[in-house]
Structures are given as structure tokens and as C-alpha cells.
C-alpha positions in Angstrom: 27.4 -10.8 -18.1 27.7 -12.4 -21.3 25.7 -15.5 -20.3 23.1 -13.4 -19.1 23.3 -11.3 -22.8 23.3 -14.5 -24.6 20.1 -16.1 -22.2 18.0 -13.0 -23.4 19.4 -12.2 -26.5 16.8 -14.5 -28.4 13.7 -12.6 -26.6 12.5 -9.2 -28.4 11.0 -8.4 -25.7 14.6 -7.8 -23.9 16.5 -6.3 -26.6 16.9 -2.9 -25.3 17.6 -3.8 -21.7 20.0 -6.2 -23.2 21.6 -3.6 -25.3 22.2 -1.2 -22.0 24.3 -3.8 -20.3 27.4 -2.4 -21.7 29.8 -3.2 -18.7 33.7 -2.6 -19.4 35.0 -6.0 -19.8 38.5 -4.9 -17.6 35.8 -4.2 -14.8 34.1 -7.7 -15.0 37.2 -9.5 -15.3 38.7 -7.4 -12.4 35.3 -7.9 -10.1 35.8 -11.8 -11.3 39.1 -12.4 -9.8 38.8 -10.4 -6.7 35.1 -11.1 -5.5 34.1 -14.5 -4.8 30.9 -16.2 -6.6 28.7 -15.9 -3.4 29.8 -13.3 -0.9 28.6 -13.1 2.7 26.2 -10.7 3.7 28.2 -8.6 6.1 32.3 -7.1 5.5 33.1 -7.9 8.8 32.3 -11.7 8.7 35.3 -12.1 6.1 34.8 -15.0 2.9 34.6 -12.3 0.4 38.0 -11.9 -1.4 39.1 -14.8 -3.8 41.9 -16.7 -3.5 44.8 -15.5 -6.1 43.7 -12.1 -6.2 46.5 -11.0 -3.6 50.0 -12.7 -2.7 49.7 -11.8 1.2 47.1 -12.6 1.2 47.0 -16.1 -0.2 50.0 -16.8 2.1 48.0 -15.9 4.8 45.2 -18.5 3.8 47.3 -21.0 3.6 48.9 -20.8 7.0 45.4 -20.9 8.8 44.2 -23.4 6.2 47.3 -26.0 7.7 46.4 -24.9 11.0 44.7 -28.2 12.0 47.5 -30.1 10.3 50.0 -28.4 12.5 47.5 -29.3 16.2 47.0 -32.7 14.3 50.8 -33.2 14.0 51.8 -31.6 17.8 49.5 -34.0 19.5 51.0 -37.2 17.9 54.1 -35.7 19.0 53.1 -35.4 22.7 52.0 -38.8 22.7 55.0 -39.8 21.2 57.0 -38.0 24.2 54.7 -39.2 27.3 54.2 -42.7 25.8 50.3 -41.5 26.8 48.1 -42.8 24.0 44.4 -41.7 24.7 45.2 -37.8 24.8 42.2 -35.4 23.3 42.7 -32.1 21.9 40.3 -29.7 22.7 39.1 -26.0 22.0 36.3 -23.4 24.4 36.2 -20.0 23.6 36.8 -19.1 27.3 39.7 -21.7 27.5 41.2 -22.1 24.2 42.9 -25.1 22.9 43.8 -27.8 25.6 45.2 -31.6 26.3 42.3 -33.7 27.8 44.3 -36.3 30.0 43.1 -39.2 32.3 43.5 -38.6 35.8 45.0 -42.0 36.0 47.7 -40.5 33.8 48.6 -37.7 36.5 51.7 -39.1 37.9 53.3 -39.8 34.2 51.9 -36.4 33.1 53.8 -34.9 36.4 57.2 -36.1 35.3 57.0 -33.2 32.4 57.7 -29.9 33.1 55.5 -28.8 29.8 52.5 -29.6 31.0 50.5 -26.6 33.0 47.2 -27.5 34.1 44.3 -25.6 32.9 41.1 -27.5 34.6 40.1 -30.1 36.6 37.0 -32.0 36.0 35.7 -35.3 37.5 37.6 -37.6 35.4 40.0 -35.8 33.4 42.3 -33.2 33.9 42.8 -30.3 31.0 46.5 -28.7 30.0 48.0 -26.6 28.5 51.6 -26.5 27.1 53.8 -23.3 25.6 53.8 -24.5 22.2 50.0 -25.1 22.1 49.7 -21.3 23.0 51.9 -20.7 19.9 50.1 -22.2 17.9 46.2 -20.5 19.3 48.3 -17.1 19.3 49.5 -17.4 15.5 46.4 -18.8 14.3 44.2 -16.0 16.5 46.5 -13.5 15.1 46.2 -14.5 11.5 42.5 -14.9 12.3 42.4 -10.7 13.0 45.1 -10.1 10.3 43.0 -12.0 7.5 39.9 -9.4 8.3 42.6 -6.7 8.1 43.8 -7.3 4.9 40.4 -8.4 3.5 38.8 -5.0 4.5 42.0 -3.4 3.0 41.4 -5.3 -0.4 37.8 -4.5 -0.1 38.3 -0.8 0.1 40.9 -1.6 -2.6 38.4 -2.8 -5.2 35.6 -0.1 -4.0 38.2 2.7 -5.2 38.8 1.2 -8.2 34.9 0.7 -9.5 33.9 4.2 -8.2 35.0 5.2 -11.8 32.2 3.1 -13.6 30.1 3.6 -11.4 27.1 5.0 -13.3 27.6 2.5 -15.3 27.1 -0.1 -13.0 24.2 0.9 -10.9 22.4 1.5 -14.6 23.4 -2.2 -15.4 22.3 -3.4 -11.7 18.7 -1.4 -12.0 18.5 -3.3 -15.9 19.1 -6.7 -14.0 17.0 -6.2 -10.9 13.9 -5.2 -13.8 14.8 -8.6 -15.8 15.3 -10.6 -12.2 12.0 -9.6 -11.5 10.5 -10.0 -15.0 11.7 -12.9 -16.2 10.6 -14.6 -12.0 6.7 -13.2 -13.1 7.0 -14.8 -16.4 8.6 -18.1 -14.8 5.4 -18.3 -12.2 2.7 -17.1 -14.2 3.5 -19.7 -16.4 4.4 -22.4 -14.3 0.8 -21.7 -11.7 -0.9 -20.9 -14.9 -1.9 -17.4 -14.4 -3.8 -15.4 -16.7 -3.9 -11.8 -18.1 -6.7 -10.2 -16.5 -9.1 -8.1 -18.6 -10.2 -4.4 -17.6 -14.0 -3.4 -18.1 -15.5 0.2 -18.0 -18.6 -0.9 -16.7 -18.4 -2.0 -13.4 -17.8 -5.4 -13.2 -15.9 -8.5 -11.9 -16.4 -11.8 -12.9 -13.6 -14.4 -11.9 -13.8 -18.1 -13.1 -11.9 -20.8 -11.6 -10.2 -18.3 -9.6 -7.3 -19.5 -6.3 -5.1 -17.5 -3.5 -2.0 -17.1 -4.8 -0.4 -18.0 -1.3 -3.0 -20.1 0.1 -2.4 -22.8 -2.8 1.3 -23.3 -2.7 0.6 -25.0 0.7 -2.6 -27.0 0.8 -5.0 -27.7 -2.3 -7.1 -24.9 -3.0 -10.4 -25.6 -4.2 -11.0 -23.2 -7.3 -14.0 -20.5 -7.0 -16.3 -18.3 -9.1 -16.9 -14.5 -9.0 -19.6 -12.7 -10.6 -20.7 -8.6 -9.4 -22.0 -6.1 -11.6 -23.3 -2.4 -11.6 -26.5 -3.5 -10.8 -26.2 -6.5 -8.7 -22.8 -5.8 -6.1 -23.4 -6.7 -3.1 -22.7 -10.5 -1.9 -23.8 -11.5 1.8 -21.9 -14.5 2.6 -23.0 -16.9 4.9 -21.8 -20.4 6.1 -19.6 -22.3 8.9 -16.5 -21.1 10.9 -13.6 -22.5 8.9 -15.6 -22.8 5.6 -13.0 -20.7 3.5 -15.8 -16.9 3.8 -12.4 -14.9 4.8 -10.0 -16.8 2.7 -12.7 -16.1 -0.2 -12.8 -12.6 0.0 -9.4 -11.7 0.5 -8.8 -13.6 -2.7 -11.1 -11.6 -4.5 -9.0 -8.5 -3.2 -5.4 -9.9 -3.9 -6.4 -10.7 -7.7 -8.3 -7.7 -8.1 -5.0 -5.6 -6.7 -2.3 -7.9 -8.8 -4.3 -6.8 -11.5 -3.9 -3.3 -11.3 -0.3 -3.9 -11.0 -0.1 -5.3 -13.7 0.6 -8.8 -13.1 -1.2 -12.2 -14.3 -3.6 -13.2 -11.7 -4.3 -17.1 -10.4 -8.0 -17.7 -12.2 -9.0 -19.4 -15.9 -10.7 -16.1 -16.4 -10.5 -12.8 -15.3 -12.8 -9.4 -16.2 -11.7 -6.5 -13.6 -13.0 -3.1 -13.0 -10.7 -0.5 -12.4 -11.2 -0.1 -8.2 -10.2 3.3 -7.0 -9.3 1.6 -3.2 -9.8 -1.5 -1.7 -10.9 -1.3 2.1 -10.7 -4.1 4.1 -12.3 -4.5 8.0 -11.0 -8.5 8.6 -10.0 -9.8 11.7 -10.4 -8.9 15.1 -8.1 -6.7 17.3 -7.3 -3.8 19.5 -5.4 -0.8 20.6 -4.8 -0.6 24.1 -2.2 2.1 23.7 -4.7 4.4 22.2 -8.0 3.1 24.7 -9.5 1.4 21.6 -11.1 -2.1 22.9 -11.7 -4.8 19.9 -14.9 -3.5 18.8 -14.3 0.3 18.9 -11.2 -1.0 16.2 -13.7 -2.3 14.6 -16.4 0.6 14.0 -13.3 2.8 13.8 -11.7 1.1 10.8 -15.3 0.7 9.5 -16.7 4.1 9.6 -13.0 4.8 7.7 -14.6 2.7 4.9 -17.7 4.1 4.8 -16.3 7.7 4.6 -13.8 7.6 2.4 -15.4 4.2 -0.1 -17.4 5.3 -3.8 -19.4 3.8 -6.0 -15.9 2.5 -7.9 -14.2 1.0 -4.7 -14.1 -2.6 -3.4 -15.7 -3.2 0.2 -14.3 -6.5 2.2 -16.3 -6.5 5.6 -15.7 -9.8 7.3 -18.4 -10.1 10.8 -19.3 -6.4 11.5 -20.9 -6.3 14.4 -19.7 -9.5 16.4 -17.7 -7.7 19.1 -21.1 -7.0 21.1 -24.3 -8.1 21.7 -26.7 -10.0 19.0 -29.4 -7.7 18.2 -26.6 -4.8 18.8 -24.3 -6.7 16.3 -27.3 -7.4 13.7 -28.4 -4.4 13.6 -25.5 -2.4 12.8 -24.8 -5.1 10.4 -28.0 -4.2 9.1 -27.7 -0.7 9.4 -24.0 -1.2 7.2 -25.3 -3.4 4.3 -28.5 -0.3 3.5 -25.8 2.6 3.8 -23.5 0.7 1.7 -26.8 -0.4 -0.7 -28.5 3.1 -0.8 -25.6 5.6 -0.7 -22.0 3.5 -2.1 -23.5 1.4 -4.3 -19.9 -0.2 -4.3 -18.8 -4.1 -5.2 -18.9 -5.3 -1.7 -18.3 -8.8 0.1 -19.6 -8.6 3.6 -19.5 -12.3 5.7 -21.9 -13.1 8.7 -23.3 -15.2 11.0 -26.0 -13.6 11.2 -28.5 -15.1 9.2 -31.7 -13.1 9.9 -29.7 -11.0 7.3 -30.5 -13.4 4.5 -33.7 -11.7 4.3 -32.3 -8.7 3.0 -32.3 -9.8 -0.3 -35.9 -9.4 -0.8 -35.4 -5.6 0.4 -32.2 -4.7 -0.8 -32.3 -5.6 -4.4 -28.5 -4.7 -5.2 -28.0 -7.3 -2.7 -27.6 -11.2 -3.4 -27.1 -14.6 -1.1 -24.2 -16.5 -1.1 -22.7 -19.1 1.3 -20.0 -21.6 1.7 -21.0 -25.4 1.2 -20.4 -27.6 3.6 -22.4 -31.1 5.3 -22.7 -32.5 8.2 -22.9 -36.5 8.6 -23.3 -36.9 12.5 -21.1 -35.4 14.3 -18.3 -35.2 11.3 -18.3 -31.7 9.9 -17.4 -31.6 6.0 -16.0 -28.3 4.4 -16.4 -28.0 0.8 -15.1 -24.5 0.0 -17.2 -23.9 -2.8 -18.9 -20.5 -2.8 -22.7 -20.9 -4.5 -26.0 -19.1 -4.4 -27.8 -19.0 -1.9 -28.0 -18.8 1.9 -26.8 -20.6 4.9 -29.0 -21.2 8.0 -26.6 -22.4 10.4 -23.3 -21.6 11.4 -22.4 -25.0 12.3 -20.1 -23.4 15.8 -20.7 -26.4 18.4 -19.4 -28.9 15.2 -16.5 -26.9 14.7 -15.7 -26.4 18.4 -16.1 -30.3 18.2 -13.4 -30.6 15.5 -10.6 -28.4 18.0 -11.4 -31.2 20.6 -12.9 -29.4 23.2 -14.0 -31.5 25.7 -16.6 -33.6 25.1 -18.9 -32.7 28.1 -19.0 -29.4 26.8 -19.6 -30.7 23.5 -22.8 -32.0 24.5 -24.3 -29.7 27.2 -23.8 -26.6 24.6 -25.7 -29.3 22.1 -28.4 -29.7 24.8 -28.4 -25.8 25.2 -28.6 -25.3 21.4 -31.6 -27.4 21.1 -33.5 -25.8 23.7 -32.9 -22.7 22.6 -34.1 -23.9 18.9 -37.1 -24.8 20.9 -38.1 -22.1 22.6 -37.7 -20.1 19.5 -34.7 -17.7 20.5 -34.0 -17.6 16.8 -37.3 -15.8 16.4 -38.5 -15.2 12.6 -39.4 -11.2 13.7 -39.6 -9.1 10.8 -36.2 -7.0 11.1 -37.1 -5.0 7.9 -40.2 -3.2 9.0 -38.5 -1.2 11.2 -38.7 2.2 9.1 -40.4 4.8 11.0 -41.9 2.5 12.8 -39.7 2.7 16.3 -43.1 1.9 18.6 -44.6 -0.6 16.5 -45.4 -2.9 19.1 -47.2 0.2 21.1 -49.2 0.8 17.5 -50.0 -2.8 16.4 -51.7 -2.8 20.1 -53.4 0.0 19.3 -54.6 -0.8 15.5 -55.8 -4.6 17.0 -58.5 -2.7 19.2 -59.3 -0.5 16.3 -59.7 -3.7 14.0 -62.1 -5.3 17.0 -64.3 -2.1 16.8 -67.6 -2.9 15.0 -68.9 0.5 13.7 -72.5 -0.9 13.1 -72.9 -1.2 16.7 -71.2 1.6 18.0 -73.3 4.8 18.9 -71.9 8.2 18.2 -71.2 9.1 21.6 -69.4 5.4 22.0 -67.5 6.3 19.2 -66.5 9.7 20.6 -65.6 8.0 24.1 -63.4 5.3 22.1 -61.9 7.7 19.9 -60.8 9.7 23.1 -59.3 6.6 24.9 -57.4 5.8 22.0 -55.7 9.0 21.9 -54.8 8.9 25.2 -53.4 5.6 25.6 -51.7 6.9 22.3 -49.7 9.7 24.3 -49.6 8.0 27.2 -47.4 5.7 24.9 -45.9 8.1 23.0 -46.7 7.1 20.0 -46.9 9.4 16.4 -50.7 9.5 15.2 
């Protein structure tokens, strides 16, 4: 206690927790000699009272401690006495201590009575003698008695601190604060943290910023962060295994160490305050409740949605990806205007969907990111480095490649890729015209034969016959007019 007052006594910052360790000197000296430096964790595993603290007790220790001088010494005695010079000593649980003889040796071991065989095994037979059972008996005993007495002494020393103890648990509650203190201070330092700063106005901006767990066990490559009131929404594009996930939930770990009041892993650091920070990463279900991977999914979603504002932060890692594409897209789609037109919250939503990219000329809260990476041949490249901008591939046959699936599927899914590149299943269809428009096709059919109409050679009663076959192919179609 008084190396721990004189390590803090030169920091102001500690003075009054210093000051409040007032422990009775008689207690600490008493706790000193009866409690070792490093106790077990459990009573009943014994180790915990220090030697010199009790007479008994000590005596005790001291017979078990000479117990393997006293086997040490029995067996050069029985080798003495049989003239037998390769005897083991041995100890099993089940068996307990035993002579390991030769079976070469039986007829000399025969000619003494001591000698009471335990077990037989292929080359050796195992005994036992009455002395060597004195010996396992006392040591066994002294074994039990030792936890005896050490509980005893335990509740011993228990009775006599229950009189300070409000002192104590006030000075354990002072160190536990400085332990924890003084291991912030050591890594903030030591990982070069900095002290975040708070905005009112709605915005994040991290420079140079890491993942405080991701970094202590491969090299992080640093990353920038810049949302505002105006411009919050990120769409994040870019390969499998680029780092999109890692990103994001970096973004959410610094902006939440922040609000703890901690130092956060970044050169720079401007936070708002965030009144939640909801999450929908990873896939996974709940069978025990009938919820398949995707229904997880919408249902920890539409939690988000309902219970987000305009002052949360939204993580939303590949909505949509549990069921088809254009199912997937276009609740992705769907998500990203809600969030856009009726949150209006700092949100980081990743996707592999990259039809999406064209909602930043619609959505103008909403901007283009992706994660770098190149490909050289067949050797895929990941850079980690979050920069403006979209991503048009997703890179998943080059990955697949780099967890060594075999390479015949390797190449036919290349072969399929490329013919599907070629026959235009990624088609460029305008996804954002949609808006009251749910039988376009039907009504661009409909407007083309309109446009093909000349009116300078039409008569009136052509006009009236081509105005009534257009209505009718109109409800025939359904279609709003």
C-alpha cells in the first residue's frame, strides 16, 4: 500500500484517491504475513496461507514437503535389502505408490515376505509393501489435514478483517478506479490514442483512424471518415474480404469509446453525440423461434428503422442478400430512400449490389464509397483503403480462387461469368424510375404508338377509332390514364 501511495503520489490528478487509502497498518501487516503474494483462485485448492503464519501448520508443511525424501530414501533401502538394483517407484491414482520389479527378479523378490503384489503387466510385476502404505497413508492424510487447517486459518483471518471492513472495500473500489485508470492512460499512450472532440452539428470526421482489436494482431491500414448533416449516407461497395465490415464496425467502436469517455485509435477525431448505434452485420438465424436467416435479418432491420432518428448511427452490412437479386436490390433500395427521406441519420450501408451506385444521382444525402483493391491476372490485391467513389465488381470468383476451391470450378464459374457479362444479365435498366410508374412497360407501349401517330394525316373519325383502341388496350392492361 505504501508503494502504491508513493507511485501516485507525484500525480495531481490522484491525490484524492490517494489520500482515501487510509488502510490500518496492523491490517496490512497482518494480511502480509498470513496471505501469500499470489493466491489461487479457489479455497478449496489450498496454496493460500504463508508459511510462518501458524506453528501447526508449518510443521505440517514440512512433513509433506520431506515426503519425497522419505520414498527417495525407502527405495535405496529395499534395494539395499533384495540386492535388486533396477527397482522403480511409482504412483496411479487408482493404485497408489508401487515397486516396479523385472519379472526376471520374481524368484529373488519371492524370498521376501514384504513384498505383496499389486499388478501384473507384460514385463514387470508391481508391489506393494506395508511401509510404502505408511508412508501414502501419512502423506494422504496430511494432504486432507493441510486443507483442514488452511480453511480453518482462512476463516481465521476472514473474522479478524470483518472489523475494517468498510474500510477496505472503499480502498479496493479506489484501486480497481486507479487499476483501470492508470491501464487507459498506459494504452492510449502507448497505441497513440487521441481525445476525441464532440460537435453539436452533426458530424463525424475521423483521420487516420484503426480498430482497436483488429490492429494488435495484423497491420491495420489506417482510414478516413468524413459525414455531415447534409451529406450522411455512405454506400460502400467493393470485393469480399476488402475490409467494408471491418470499416464500419470501426467507425462504430470509436464513435462508442468516445462516449465513454475514452481516447479513441485515430490522429483526429470530431464526434457527434449518437443517441444509439444499430447494427444489422452478419448473417444468422433462430430456429428456436422459426426465424430462417433472412427473416433475422428484416427482423433486426425493421428494429433499426423503427426505433433509429435523425441523431443515431445506422451500420447495415448486405441487406437484402438472403433472397433473390432483384428481391434483395430492391429492398436494399427501398432501405437506403426510407433511411434518406424519413431518418436522415449518419449511416454506413455495404453492398454488392452495384446498380445501387446510381443512387447518388437521386438520393443527394447519399455519396459513393468503395474499398480499393486490383487485380493482376488471377492474383487478387486488397488494399483496405476506403476512397470515393464506386466499385463495379465484386471480385467473388477471385476470392473464391484465393480459398482454393478447386480449380475446375474456378474456371467454368469464369466461363459462366463471362457469358452472363455477355448476354447482358447485368442489364443497365433504370431502377429509379419506378415511382408511380408500376406498369411502365404496359405504358411506354402504349405512348410508342402514340408517338407513331401522325395527326396531319389522321381524319377525325380515325382519330376517334384510335383514341378508342387505345383506351381499351389501356384497361385491358390495367393501366392508370
Amino acid at each position: 500500500m505504501n508503494i502504491l501511495k508513493r507511485d501516485l503520489s507525484n500525480i495531481r490528478f490522484f491525490e484524492s484517491e490517494v489520500a482515501s487509502l487510509n488502510i490500518d497498518p496492523a491490517l496490512y501487516h497482518y494480511l502480509d504475513q498470513a496471505i501469500v503474494e499470489d493466491p489461487p483462485t479457489f479455497i478449496h485448492d489450498g496454496g493460500f496461507i504463508k508459511k510462518g503464519f501458524d506453528t501447526n501448520f508449518d510443521q505440517l508443511l514440512h512433513t509433506m514437503e520431506h515426503h519425497q525424501s522419505i520414498l527417495d530414501t525407502y527405495l535405496e533401502e529395499v534395494k539395499h535389502i533384495t540386492s535388486i538394483k533396477h527397482i522403480k517407484l511409482g504412483y496411479q491414482k487408482l493404485v497408489g505408490y508401487y515397486f516396479e520389479i523385472s519379472k526376471i527378479y520374481n524368484d529373488q523378490v519371492d524370498q521376501f515376505e514384504m513384498f505383496e503384489r499389486k499388478q501384473t503387466l507384460k514385463n514387470v510385476e508391481r508391489y506393494s509393501t506395508k511401509r510404502l502404505k505408511e508412508i501414502e497413508r501419512t502423506y494422504l492424510e496430511s494432504e486432507s489435514k493441510k486443507l483442514e487447517i488452511e480453511r480453518s486459518l482462512y476463516e481465521k483471518v476472514v473474522l479478524h478483517i470483518q472489523h475494517h471492513y468498510l474500510e477496505l472495500s472503499k480502498a479496493s473500489q479506489t484501486i480497481a478506479y486507479l487499476d483501470v485508470i492508470w491501464s487507459l492512460a498506459f494504452v492510449f499512450k502507448k497505441d497513440q490514442y487521441v481525445r476525441p472532440k464532440f460537435n453539436s452539428s452533426f458530424e463525424i470526421e475521423l483521420k487516420d483512424a484503426r480498430h482497436p482489436i483488429v490492429e494488435k494482431h495484423t497491420r491495420f491500414i489506417k482510414n478516413h471518415i468524413h459525414l455531415t448533416k447534409n451529406d450522411p449516407m455512405m454506400l460502400i461497395t467493393g470485393p469480399n474480404m476488402s475490409g467494408k465490415s471491418t470499416y464500419m464496425r470501426m467507425v462504430a467502436i470509436i464513435a462508442y469509446m468516445a462516449q465513454c469517455g475514452l481516447y479513441v485509435p485515430a490522429s483526429f477525431a470530431n464526434i457527434p453525440i449518437y443517441d444509439a448505434i444499430f447494427t444489422r452485420i452478419g448473417a444468422s438465424d433462430d430456429i428456436s423461434k422459426g426465424l430462417s436467416t433472412f427473416m433475422t435479418e428484416m427482423t433486426e432491420t425493421n428494429h433499426a428503422l423503427m426505433h433509429a432518428t435523425k441523431h443515431s448511427l445506422l451500420l447495415f452490412d448486405e441487406i437484402g442478400r438472403g433472397t433473390s437479386t432483384y428481391d434483395g436490390m430492391a429492398l436494399a433500395q427501398g432501405i437506403l430512400e426510407y433511411i434518406h427521406d424519413d431518418i436522415g441519420c449518419h449511416t454506413l450501408f455495404s453492398t454488392h449490389y452495384h446498380e445501387l451506385t446510381d443512387l447518388e444521382h437521386h438520393l443527394k444525402g447519399l455519396k459513393n464509397y468503395h474499398v480499393a483493391a486490383k487485380k493482376q491476372g488471377q492474383i487478387m490485391t486488397f488494399l483496405h483503403v476506403v476512397k470515393p467513389g464506386k466499385s463495379d465488381q465484386s471480385y467473388g470468383v477471385a476470392v473464391a480462387s484465393l480459398a482454393r476451391l478447386p480449380e475446375k470450378i474456378i474456371s467454368r464459374s469464369q466461363m459462366i461469368l463471362k457469358s452472363y457479362e455477355a448476354m447482358h444479365i447485368r442489364q443497365s435498366t433504370d431502377l429509379f424510375t419506378y415511382q408511380n410508374q408500376d406498369d411502365s412497360q404496359d405504358t411506354h407501349a402504349i405512348i410508342e404508338k402514340i408517338k407513331k401517330i401522325n395527326i396531319n394525316d389522321v381524319t377525325p373519325l380515325q382519330a376517334l377509332t384510335l383514341l378508342s383502341e387505345l383506351i381499351e388496350e389501356a384497361e385491358e392492361q390495367d393501366v392508370e390514364y
